[in-house]
MIKE-698320 format. One record per residue (C-alpha): x, y, z; residue in one letter. Coordinates in steps of 0.2 Angstrom, whole numbers, padded with zeros to 4 digits, always signed. Layout:
BEGIN
XYZA ...
END
This chain:
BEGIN
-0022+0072-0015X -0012+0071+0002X -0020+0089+0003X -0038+0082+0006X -0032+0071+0023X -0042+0079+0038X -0028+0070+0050X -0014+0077+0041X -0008+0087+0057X -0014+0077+0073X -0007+0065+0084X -0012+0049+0088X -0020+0058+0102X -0029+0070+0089X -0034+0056+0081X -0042+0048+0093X -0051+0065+0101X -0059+0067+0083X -0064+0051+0082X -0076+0053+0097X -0083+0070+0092X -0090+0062+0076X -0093+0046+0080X -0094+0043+0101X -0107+0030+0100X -0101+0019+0087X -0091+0004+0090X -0074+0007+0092X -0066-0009+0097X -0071-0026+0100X -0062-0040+0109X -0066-0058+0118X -0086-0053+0118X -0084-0036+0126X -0086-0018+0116X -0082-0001+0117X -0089+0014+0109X -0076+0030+0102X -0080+0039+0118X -0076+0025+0128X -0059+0023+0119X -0056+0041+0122X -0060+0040+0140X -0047+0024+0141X -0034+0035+0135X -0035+0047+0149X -0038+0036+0161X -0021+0026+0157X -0012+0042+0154X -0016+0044+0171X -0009+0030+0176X +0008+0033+0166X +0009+0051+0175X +0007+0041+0190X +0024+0032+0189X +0033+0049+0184X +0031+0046+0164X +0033+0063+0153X +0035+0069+0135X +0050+0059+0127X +0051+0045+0140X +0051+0029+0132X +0037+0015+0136X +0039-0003+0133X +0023-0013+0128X +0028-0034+0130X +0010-0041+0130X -0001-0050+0117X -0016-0042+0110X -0027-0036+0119X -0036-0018+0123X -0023-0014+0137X -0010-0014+0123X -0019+0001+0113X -0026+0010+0129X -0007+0011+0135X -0004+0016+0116X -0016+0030+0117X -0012+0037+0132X +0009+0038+0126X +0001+0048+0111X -0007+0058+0124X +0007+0063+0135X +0021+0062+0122X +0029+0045+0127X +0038+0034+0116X +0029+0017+0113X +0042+0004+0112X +0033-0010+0107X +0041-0029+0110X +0038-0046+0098X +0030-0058+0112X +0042-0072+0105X +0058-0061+0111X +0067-0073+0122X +0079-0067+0135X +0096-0066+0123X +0085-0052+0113X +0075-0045+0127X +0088-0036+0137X +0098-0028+0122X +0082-0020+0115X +0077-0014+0134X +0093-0006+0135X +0094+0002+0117X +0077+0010+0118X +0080+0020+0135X +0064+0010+0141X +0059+0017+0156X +0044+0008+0160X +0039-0009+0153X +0019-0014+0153X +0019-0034+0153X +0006-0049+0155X +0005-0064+0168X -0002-0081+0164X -0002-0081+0147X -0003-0099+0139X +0006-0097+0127X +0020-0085+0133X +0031-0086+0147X +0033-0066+0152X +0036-0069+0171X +0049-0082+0169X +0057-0075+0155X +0059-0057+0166X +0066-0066+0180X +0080-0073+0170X +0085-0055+0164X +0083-0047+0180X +0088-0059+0192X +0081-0045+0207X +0064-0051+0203X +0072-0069+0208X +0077-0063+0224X +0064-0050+0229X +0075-0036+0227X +0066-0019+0222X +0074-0009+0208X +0090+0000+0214X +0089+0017+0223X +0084+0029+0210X +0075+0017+0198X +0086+0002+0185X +0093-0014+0186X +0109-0019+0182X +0107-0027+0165X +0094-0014+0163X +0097+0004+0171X +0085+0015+0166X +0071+0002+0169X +0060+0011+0184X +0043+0002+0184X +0036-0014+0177X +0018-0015+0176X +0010-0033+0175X -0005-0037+0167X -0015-0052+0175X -0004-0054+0189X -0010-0069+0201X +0002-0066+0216X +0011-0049+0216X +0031-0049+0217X +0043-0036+0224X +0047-0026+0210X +0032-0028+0200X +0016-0018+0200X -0002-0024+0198X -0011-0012+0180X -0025-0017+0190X -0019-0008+0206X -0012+0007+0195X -0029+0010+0187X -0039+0010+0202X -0026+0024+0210X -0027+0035+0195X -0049+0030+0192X -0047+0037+0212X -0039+0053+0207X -0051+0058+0195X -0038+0060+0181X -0036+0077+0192X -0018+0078+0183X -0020+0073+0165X -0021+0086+0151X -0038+0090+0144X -0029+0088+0129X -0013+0081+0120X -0008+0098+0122X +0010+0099+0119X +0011+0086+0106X +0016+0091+0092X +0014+0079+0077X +0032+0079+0072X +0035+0071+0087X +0044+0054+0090X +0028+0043+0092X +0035+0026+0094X +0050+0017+0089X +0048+0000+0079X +0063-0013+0079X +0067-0023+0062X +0073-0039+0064X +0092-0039+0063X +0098-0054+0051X +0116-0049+0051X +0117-0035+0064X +0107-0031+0079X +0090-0024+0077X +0088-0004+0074X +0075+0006+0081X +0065+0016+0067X +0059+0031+0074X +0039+0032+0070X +0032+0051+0072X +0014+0054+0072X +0016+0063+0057X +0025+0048+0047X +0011+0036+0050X -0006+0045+0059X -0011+0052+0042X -0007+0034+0032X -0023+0026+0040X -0035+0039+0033X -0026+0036+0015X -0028+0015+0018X -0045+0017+0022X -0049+0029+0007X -0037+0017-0006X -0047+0001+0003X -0063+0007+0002X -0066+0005+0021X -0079+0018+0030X -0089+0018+0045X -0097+0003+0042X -0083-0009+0041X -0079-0022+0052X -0060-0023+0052X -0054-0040+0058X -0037-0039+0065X -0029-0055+0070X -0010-0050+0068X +0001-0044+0083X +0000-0025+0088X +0020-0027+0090X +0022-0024+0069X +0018-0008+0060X +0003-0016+0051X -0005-0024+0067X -0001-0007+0077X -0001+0006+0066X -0010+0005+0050X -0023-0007+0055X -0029+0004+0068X -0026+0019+0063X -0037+0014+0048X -0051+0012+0057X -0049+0025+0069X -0047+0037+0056X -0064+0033+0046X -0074+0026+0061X -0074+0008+0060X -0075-0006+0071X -0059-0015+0076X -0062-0033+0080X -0046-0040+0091X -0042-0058+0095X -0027-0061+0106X -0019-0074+0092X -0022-0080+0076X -0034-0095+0075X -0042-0104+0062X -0056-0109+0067X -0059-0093+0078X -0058-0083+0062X -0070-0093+0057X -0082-0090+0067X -0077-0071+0071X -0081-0068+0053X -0097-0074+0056X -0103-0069+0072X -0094-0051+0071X -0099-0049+0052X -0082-0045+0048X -0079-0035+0031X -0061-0031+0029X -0046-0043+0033X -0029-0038+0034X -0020-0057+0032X -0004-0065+0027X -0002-0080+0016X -0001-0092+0030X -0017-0088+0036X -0029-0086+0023X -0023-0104+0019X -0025-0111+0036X -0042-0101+0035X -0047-0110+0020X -0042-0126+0021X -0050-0129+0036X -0065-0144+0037X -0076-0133+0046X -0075-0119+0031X -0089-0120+0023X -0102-0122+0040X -0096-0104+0042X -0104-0090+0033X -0090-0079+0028X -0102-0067+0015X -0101-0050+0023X -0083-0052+0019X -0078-0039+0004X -0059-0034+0005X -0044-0035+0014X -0025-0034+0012X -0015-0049+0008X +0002-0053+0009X +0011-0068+0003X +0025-0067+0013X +0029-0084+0021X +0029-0094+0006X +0011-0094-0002X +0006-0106-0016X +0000-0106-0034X -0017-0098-0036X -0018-0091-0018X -0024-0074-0024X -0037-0081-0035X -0043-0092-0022X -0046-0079-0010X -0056-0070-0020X -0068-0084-0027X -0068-0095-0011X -0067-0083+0002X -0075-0069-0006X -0065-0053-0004X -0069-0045-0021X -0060-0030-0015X -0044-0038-0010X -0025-0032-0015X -0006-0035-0010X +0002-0021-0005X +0021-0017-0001X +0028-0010+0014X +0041-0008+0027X +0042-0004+0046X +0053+0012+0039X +0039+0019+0025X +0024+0009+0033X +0017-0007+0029X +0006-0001+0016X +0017+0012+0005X +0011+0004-0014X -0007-0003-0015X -0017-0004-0027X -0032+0002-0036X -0049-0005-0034X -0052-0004-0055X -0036-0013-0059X -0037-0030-0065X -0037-0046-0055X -0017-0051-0063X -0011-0033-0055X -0020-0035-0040X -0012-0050-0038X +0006-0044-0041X +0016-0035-0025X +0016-0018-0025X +0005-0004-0034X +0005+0015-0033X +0014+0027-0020X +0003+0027-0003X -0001+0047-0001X +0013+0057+0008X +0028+0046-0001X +0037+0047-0017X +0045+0032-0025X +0061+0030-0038X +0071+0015-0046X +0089+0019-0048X +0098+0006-0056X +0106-0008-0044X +0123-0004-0050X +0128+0015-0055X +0112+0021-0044X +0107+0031-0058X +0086+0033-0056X +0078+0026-0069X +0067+0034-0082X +0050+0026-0089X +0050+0008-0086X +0061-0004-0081X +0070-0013-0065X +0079-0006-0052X +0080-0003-0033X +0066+0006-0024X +0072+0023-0015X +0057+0033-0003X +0055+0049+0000X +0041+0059+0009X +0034+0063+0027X +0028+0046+0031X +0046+0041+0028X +0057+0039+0046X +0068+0052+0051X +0080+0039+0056X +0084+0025+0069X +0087+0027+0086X +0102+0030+0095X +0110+0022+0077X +0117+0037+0068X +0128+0026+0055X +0116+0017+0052X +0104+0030+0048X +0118+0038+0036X +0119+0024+0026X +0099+0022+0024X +0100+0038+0016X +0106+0045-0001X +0112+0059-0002X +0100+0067-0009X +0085+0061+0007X +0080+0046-0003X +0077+0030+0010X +0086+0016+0003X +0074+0001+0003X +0084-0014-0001X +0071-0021-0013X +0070-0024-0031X +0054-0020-0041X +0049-0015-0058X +0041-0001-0065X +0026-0007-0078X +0023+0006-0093X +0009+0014-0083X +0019+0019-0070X +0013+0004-0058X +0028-0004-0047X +0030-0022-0044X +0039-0028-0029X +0050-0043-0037X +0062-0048-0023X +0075-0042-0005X +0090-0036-0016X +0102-0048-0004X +0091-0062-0011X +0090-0060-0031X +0099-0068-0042X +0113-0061-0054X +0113-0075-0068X +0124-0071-0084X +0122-0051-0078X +0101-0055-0078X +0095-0048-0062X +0081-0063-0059X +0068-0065-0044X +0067-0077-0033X +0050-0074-0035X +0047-0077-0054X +0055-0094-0051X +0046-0100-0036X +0029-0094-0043X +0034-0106-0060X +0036-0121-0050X +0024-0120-0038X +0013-0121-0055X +0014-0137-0054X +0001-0148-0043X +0013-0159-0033X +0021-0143-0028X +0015-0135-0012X +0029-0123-0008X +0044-0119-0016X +0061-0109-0010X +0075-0102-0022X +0091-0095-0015X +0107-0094-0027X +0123-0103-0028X +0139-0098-0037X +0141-0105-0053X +0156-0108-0064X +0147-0105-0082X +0133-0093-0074X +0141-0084-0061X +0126-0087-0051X +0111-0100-0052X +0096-0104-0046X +0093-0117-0032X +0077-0123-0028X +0069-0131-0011X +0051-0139-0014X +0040-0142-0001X +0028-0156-0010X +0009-0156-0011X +0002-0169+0005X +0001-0186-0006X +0012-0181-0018X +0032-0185-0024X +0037-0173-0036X +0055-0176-0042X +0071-0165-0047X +0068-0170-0064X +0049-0165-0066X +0053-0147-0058X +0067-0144-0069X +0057-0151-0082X +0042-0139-0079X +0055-0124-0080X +0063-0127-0096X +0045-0125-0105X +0039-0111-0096X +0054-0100-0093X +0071-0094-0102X +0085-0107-0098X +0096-0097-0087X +0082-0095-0075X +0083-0114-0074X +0088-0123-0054X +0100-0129-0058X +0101-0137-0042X +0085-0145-0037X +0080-0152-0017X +0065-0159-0013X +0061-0157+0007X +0048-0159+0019X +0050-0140+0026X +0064-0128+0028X +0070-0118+0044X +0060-0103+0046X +0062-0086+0056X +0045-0082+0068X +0039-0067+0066X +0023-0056+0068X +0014-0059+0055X +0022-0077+0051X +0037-0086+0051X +0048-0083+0034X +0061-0098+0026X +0077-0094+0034X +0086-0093+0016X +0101-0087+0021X +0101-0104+0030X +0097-0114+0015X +0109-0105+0006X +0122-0111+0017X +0115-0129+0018X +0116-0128+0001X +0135-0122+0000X +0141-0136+0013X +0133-0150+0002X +0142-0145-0012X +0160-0142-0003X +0158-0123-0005X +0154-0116+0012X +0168-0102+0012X +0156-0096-0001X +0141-0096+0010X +0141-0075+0013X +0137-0066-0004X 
END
């Protein structure tokens, strides 16, 4: 019961301080060779608060984190949590047509970056959305810039050659290592855990991103209920290889492992082969994955020199595509006998169903599971919103204190999320087994409503990919004179293979009911994809559209 969590009333900072009572000598975090113990991790905290009090941050101001992963990102984390800051975390793929809008909505008043990163242009993308840093000007009297006014101090990680404007993390450390932490709290005194702790932006398809606002409360609690569900104690080796920007890489992750004393492996970005030998060098026994990795782990040529054994669970989430047999594959060949897929959402946390470790291998593989601890869950039927009784297929409502209060500065928005009666309005499809399990089936903007059937995406996609010449497979609907609506399909084939239009549709018809049949076929080499933190998803609004324009129906193309 939710009644049994120890964390159930700390802050991250709490958290943290608990942490390093029980276990200060135990690994805490690892990254790029180096490690640090709890009481290390807690002694980082404080010294980076005391770099935030330095440059005049206090409870409620808001605190942008644009850097890739690395411990500075999760110091300056902490040390938020320990002042009451809000931690605005930013996707390292934002460009600068994205970057400014979210500076702005989120009140940032202080943005902690990186320099000289391969893979990221920070500096230059900074200089094209402040045009001051072009021209050496310093931030206006008062603090801001004009595309960005409440903008006071940007803090650069890495920084080769320092720039008007800019501020060394280096330089800022060694002030506040020099002032002894004189004026940082010996405690996150003041902090209370209904706080705003951070605020998570979801990607905006159709509108601009919102904000969630993430309290200590909503999410500190959920790691110790991940690691109890998980199986994960003190002496796991947690692998974590997506971005801290997302609730799972930033939240549940570590808050997992922080919550039960385990050790928290970083790399800066995902590699295969890196993983490779992280799980054997590092003895790694959970990892947290999406589809696209586990198959690029896998597949590799150099799998099988690596010994992977200490491996025995993780979460995985087939979310950019997957293929048939994935799930089974991961716990034969790679070994994670205690693996399951779980549902989530940046509003409700990334792991709000998972499942139980006694279930059979068919459920584990299936989305979804049982209500994390701290949520409730209802279906209510997609038309009359009418929750449903016993079994059955409808949308997914939350309620409960890991559930946001809201998004930022966005109060229409957070009316609508809302029922009337303080249910979170998910957007998702799933259905309820006769036990009582939920199965995530598909986005409710993306299933299909054949002859008044609601249909997966999913169920469809999973069928064809059945079939060995079929690597990946994409349905999206179309408007149909006899059906209302039909399935379409985009098939990625197997390397070496041609499947045709005919042999998909062919496959369907014996393994599924006939309206569930594409009744548009199109074989292609890939589809346009969206990037994202824990990997780039089909863009099916876009093949939709495609779709729409090939048959002369592109007035159609919004549902």
């Amino acid at each position: 019961m939710d009644d049994a969590n120890p964390t159930l009333e700390l802050t991250l900072g709490g958290l943290i301080v608990r942490a390093a009572a029980r276990w200060p000598h135990r690994t805490a975090l690892a990254f790029d060779g180096e490690q640090l113990d709890y009481a290390g991790l807690l002694a980082q905290a404080r010294l980076y608060a005391g770099c935030l009090i330095d440059l005049g941050v206090r409870k409620g101001d808001k605190v942008g984190l644009w850097l890739p992963n690395r411990p500075a990102w999760l110091h300056m984390q902490h040390a938020c949590a320990w002042l009451g800051a809000v931690v605005v975390p930013l996707n390292t793929r934002y460009k600068e047509h994205e970057l400014p809008y979210l500076l702005q909505q989120s009140d940032v008043s202080v943005l902690v970056t990186a320099d000289g990163d391969p893979q990221v242009d920070f500096s230059g993308t900074l200089k094209a959305i402040l045009p001051e840093l072009m021209s050496g000007q310093e931030p206006r009297e008062g603090g801001g810039y004009a595309s960005c006014p409440r903008l006071r101090h940007i803090v650069v990680d890495g920084l080769a050659q320092l720039t008007s404007g800019l501020l060394s993390l280096q330089d800022v450390l060694q002030r506040a290592r020099a002032r002894s932490h004189a004026s940082v709290p010996g405690a996150p005194a003041g902090v209370e855990a209904d706080d705003p702790f951070t605020i998570l932006y979801t990607s905006g398809t159709t509108s601009k991103p919102k904000g969630a606002i993430i309290t200590h409360r909503n999410t500190v609690p959920h790691g110790w209920s991940c690691a109890q569900a998980s199986g994960v104690d003190e002496t796991d080796r947690i692998l974590l290889s997506v971005p801290f920007c997302g609730s799972w890489g930033g939240l549940c992750i570590p808050g997992m492992a922080f919550a039960c004393g385990a050790a928290l492996v970083v790399t800066a970005s995902f590699d295969p082969l890196e993983t490779l030998r992280l799980f054997e060098r590092e003895r790694i026994t959970f990892w947290p994955a999406v589809d696209a990795m586990t198959m690029a782990v896998m597949d590799h040529p150099e799998f099988a020199r690596h010994d992977h054994s200490s491996l025995r669970g993780g979460w995985f989430v087939m979310n950019t595509g997957g293929r048939d047999g994935l799930f089974e594959e991961i716990l034969a060949k790679l070994g994670a006998r205690r693996a399951f897929q779980p549902y989530g959402m940046t509003e409700i946390n990334s792991v709000a169903l998972y499942h139980r470790p006694d279930e059979p291998v068919a459920a584990l593989a299936e989305p979804g599971g049982w209500p994390a601890l701290g949520l409730e869950v209802r279906l209510v039927d997609v038309h009359t919103q009418v929750p449903l009784q016993g079994p059955g297929q409808g949308e997914m409502q939350f309620r409960g204190p890991r559930v946001t209060p809201g998004y930022y500065n966005k109060e229409s928005e957070t009316r609508a999320a809302f029922t009337d009666d303080g249910w979170f309005r998910s957007g998702d499809l799933a259905l309820r087994h006769a036990g009582g399990r939920i199965q995530f089936l598909s986005r409710l903007r993306e299933a299909l409503r054949i002859n008044h059937f609601m249909v997966s995406p999913r169920e469809i996609e999973e069928c064809i990919m059945e079939l060995g010449s079929v690597h990946q497979c994409f349905v999206v609907s179309v408007p149909d004179s006899k059906l209302g609506e039909a399935a379409a399909a985009y098939v990625i084939p197997a390397p070496g293979s041609s499947p045709t239009p005919e042999e998909v549709r062919g496959h369907c018809r014996r393994r599924m009911a006939s309206y569930k049949v594409p009744v548009h076929v199109r074989i292609v080499q890939d589809v346009p994809r969206t990037p994202g933190p824990h990997g780039d998803k089909a863009q099916k609004g876009k093949l939709r559209e495609m779709l729409l324009a090939e048959l002369g129906q592109p007035g159609k193309a919004t549902r």
